[in-house]
C-alpha positions as CSV (number, residue, x, y, z in Angstrom):
1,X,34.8,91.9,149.6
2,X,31.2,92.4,149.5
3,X,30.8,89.4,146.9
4,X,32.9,86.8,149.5
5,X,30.5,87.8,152.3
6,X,27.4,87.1,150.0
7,X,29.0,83.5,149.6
8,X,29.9,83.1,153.0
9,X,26.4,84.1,154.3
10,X,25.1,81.6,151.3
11,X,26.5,78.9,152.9
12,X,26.6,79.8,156.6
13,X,22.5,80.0,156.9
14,X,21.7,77.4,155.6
15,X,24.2,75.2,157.7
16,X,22.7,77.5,160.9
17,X,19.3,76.8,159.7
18,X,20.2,72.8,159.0
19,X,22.2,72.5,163.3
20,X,18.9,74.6,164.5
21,X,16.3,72.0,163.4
22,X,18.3,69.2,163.7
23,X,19.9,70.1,166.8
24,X,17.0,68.3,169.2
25,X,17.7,64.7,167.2
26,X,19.5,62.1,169.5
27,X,20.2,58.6,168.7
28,X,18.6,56.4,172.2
29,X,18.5,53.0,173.9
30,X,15.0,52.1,173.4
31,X,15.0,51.3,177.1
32,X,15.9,55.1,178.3
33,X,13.2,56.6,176.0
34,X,10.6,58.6,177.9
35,X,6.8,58.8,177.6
36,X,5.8,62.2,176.5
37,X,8.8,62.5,174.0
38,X,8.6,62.2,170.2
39,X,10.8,59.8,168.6
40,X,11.6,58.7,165.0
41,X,11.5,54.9,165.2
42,X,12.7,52.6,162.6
43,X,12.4,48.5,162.8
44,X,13.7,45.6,161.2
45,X,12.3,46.0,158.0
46,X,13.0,49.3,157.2
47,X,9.5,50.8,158.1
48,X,9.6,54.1,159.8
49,X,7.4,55.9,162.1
50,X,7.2,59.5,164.0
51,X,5.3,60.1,167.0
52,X,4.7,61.0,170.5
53,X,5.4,58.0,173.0
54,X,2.4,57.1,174.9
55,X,3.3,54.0,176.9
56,X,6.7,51.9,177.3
57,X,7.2,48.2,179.2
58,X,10.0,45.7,179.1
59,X,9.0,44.2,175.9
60,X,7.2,47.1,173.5
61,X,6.7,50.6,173.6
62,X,3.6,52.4,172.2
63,X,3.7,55.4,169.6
64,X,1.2,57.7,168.8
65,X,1.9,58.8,165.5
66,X,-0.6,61.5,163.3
67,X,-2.9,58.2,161.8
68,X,-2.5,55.7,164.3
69,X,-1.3,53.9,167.6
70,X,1.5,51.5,167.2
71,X,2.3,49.1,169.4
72,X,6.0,48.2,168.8
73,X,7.9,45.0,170.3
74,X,11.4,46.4,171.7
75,X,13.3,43.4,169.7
76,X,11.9,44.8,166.3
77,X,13.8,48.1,166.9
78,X,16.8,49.4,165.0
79,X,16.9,52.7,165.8
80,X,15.3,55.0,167.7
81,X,15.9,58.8,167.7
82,X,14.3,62.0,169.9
83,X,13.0,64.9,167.5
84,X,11.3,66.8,169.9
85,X,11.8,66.9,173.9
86,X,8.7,67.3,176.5
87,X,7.2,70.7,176.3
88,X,3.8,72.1,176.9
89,X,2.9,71.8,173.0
90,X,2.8,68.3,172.6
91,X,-0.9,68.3,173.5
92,X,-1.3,70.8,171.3
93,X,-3.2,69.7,168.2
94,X,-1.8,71.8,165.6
95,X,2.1,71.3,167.2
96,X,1.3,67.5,166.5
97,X,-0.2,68.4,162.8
98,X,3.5,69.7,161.9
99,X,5.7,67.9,163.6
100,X,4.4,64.6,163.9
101,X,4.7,62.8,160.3
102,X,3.7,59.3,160.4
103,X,6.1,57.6,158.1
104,X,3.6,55.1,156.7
105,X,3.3,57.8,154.0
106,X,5.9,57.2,151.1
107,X,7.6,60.6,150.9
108,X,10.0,58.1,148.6
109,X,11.1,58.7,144.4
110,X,10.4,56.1,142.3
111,X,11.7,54.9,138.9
112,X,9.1,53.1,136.4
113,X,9.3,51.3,133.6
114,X,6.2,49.8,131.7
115,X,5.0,48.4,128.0
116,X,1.8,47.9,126.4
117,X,-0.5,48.9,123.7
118,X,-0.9,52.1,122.5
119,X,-3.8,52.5,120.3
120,X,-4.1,55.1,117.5
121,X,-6.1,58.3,117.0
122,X,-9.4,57.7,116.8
123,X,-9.6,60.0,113.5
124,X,-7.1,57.7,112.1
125,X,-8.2,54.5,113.3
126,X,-7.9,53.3,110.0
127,X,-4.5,54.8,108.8
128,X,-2.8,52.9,111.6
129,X,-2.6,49.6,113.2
130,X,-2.7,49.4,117.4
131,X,0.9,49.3,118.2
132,X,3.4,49.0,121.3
133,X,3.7,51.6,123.9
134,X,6.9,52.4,126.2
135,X,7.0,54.4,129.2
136,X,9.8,55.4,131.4
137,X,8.6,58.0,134.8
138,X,9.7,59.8,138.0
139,X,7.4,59.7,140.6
140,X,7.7,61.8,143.7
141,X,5.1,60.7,146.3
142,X,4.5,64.3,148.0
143,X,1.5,62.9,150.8
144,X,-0.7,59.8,151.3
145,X,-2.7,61.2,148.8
146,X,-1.0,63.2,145.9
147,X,2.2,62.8,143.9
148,X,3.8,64.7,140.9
149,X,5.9,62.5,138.0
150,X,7.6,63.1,134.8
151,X,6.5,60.9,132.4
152,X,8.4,59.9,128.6
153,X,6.6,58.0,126.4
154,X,7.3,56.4,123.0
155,X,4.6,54.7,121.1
156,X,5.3,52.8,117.4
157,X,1.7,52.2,115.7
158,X,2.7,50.1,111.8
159,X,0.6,51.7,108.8
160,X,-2.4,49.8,107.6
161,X,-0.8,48.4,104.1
162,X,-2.7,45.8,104.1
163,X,-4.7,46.0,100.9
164,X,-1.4,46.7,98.9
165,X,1.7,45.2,98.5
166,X,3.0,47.6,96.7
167,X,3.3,49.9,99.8
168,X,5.5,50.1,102.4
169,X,6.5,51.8,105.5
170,X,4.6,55.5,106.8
171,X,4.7,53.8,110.4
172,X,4.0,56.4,112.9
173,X,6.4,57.0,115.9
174,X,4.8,59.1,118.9
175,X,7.3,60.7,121.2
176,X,5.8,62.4,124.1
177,X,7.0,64.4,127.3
178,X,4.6,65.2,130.2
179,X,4.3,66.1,134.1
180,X,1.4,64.2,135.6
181,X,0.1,65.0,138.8
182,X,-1.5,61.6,140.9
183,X,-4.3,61.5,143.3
184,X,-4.8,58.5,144.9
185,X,-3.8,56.1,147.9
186,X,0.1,56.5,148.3
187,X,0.4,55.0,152.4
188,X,3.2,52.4,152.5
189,X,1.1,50.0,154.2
190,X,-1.4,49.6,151.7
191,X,-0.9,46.5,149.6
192,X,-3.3,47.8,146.4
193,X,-3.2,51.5,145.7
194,X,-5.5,53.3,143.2
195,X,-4.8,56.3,141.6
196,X,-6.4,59.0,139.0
197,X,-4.0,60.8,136.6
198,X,-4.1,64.0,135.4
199,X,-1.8,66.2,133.3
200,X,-0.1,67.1,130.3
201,X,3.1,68.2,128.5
202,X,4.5,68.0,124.6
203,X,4.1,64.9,122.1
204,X,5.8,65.0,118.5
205,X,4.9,62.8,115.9
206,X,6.9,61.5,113.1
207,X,5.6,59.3,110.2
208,X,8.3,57.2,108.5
209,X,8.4,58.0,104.6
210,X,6.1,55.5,102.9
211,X,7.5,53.8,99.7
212,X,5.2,53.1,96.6
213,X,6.7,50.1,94.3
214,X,5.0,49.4,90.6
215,X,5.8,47.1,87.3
216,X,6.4,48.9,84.5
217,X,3.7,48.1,82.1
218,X,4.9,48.1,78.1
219,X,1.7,49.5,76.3
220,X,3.0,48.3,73.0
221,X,3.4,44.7,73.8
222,X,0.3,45.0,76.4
223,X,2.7,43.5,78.9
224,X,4.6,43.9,82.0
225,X,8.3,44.4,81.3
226,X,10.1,42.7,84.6
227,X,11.5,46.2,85.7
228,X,10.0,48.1,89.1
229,X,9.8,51.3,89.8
230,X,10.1,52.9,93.1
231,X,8.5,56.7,94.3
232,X,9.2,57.2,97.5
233,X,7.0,59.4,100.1
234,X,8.5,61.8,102.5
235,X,6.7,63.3,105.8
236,X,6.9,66.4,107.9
237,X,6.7,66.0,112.0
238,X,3.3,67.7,113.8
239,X,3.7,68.7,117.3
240,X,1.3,69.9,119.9
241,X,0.9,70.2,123.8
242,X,-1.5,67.5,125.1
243,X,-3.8,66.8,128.0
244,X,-3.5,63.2,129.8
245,X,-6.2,62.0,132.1
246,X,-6.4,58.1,133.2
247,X,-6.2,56.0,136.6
248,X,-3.9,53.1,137.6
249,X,-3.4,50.3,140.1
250,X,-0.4,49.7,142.1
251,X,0.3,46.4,143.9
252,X,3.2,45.9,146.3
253,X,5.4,43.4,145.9
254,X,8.1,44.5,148.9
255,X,8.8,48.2,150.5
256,X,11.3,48.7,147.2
257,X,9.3,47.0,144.5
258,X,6.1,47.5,142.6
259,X,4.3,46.2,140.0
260,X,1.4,48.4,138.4
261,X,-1.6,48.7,135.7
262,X,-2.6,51.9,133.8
263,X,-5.0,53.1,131.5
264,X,-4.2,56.8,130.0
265,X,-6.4,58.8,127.2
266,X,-4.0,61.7,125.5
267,X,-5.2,64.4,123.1
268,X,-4.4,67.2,121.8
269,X,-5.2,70.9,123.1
270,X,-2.7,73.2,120.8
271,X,-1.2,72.0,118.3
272,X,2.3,73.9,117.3
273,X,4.3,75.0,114.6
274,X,3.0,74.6,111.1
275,X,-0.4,74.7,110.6
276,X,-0.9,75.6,114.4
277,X,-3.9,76.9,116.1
278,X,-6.0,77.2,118.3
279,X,-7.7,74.7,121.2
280,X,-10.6,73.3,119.4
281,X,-13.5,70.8,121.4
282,X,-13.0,68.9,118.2
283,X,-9.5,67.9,119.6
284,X,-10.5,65.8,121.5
285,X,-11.6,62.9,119.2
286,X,-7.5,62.5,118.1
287,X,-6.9,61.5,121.5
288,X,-4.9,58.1,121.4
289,X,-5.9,55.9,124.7
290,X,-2.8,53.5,125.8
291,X,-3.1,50.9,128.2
292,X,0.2,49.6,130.0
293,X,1.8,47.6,132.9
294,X,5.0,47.8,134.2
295,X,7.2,47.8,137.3
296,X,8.6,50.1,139.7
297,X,11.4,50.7,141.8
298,X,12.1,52.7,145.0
299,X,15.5,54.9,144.9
């Protein structure tokens, strides 16, 4: 009995909780809407706004949201809604810091996909050749100036064979998983948006086995035989936890589409399993830099 009223209570607050603060929003004309009220507006194109309404005539109405005045013509309006009804706190400066959200800022998920170089380790800048780097992220704009994203990243760099033909393969394939934290310009009005990037998660790396190829050489008739022989080299994966600082660009194409340019430098701080230790200052001359663009898509 005990356990069905835990369930029922489970569900019954937050339902109470949900009709309590969303009790005071009403769909209105935007001719009946009255000065001094807060409204959620949205217009034609999707854009969205919250604020107090400051002034209202037979062709626009005027919305004072936590940035900025808006001056919105009545034809442009979809939808207009009430959040919060006249009171003696909407002069209040901190009631308008909490309630009043200007919608200008993306609080929106995204979906990313990008390609570019990825260059190798800088301690093994000659083991490896500059190769091709994938991303796929989650971005979750939190304010106008800070979001959080998961990032995967895969990253193929070829092995530098290229003074022997007798080798082949040891490419090296870079699989990494990360949360990055943004800080940056994240309003939806802003056409170009810069950002700084900072964070870090797992990368593994796996080296394909290398094959060595050589003529068999017959000593007593000093001369190659026709026959090859084949050894062929095998390779453990390393793993570590990494650090990722960089910045990016991000230029709107529409409300739902993006395009954008990054620039990221990863190294290691710990690396794990065998042959693990600890955080050396040294690390940081395996970073591997990456530079990418790609394109990105509201949800």
């Amino acid at each position: 009995m005990k356990t069905i009223i835990k369930i029922l209570l489970s569900i019954f607050i937050p339902v109470l909780l949900y009709v309590q603060v969303y009790a005071q929003v009403k769909k209105v004309d935007p001719d009946c809407m009255r000065i001094g009220e807060v409204y959620r507006v949205t217009v034609i194109n999707g854009w969205v706004t919250e604020g107090k309404l400051l002034r209202i005539d037979s062709a626009s109405i005027e919305i004072r949201s936590e940035h900025k005045i808006f001056s919105i013509p009545k034809s442009q309006i979809t939808e207009a809604e009430v959040i919060f009804k006249e009171t003696g706190l909407l002069d209040n400066k901190l009631h308008d810091s909490f309630f009043i959200r200007d919608r200008a800022i993306e609080e929106k998920i995204y979906l990313s996909v990008g390609a570019g170089a990825g260059i190798p380790s800088l301690w093994t800048y000659n083991t490896f050749n500059t190769g091709i780097n994938f991303q796929f992220n989650v971005m979750k704009i939190m304010s106008h100036t800070h979001a959080i994203r998961g990032d995967f990243q895969y990253t193929l760099n070829t092995a530098n064979n290229d003074h022997s033909d007798r080798i082949a393969g040891g490419h090296l394939n870079s699989y990494g998983i990360r949360i990055n934290f943004l800080l940056g310009n994240f309003k939806k009005r802003s056409i170009v948006k810069g950002y700084a990037i900072l964070g870090g998660g797992v990368n593994i790396l796996q080296r394909s086995d290398s094959k060595y190829s050589y003529p068999e050489y017959d000593p007593v008739t000093m001369s190659y035989t026709g026959r090859k022989y084949t050894y062929t080299q095998k390779y453990k994966s390393d793993s570590f936890m990494n650090l990722d600082c960089g910045g990016g660009l991000n230029y709107k194409i529409s409300d739902r589409v993006k395009l954008y340019g990054e620039a990221q430098y990863t190294f290691p701080l710990v690396f794990l399993g065998r042959g693990g230790g600890g955080f050396s200052p040294y690390f940081f001359l395996f970073g591997a830099p990456s530079l990418r663009v790609g394109a990105q898509v509201e949800l």
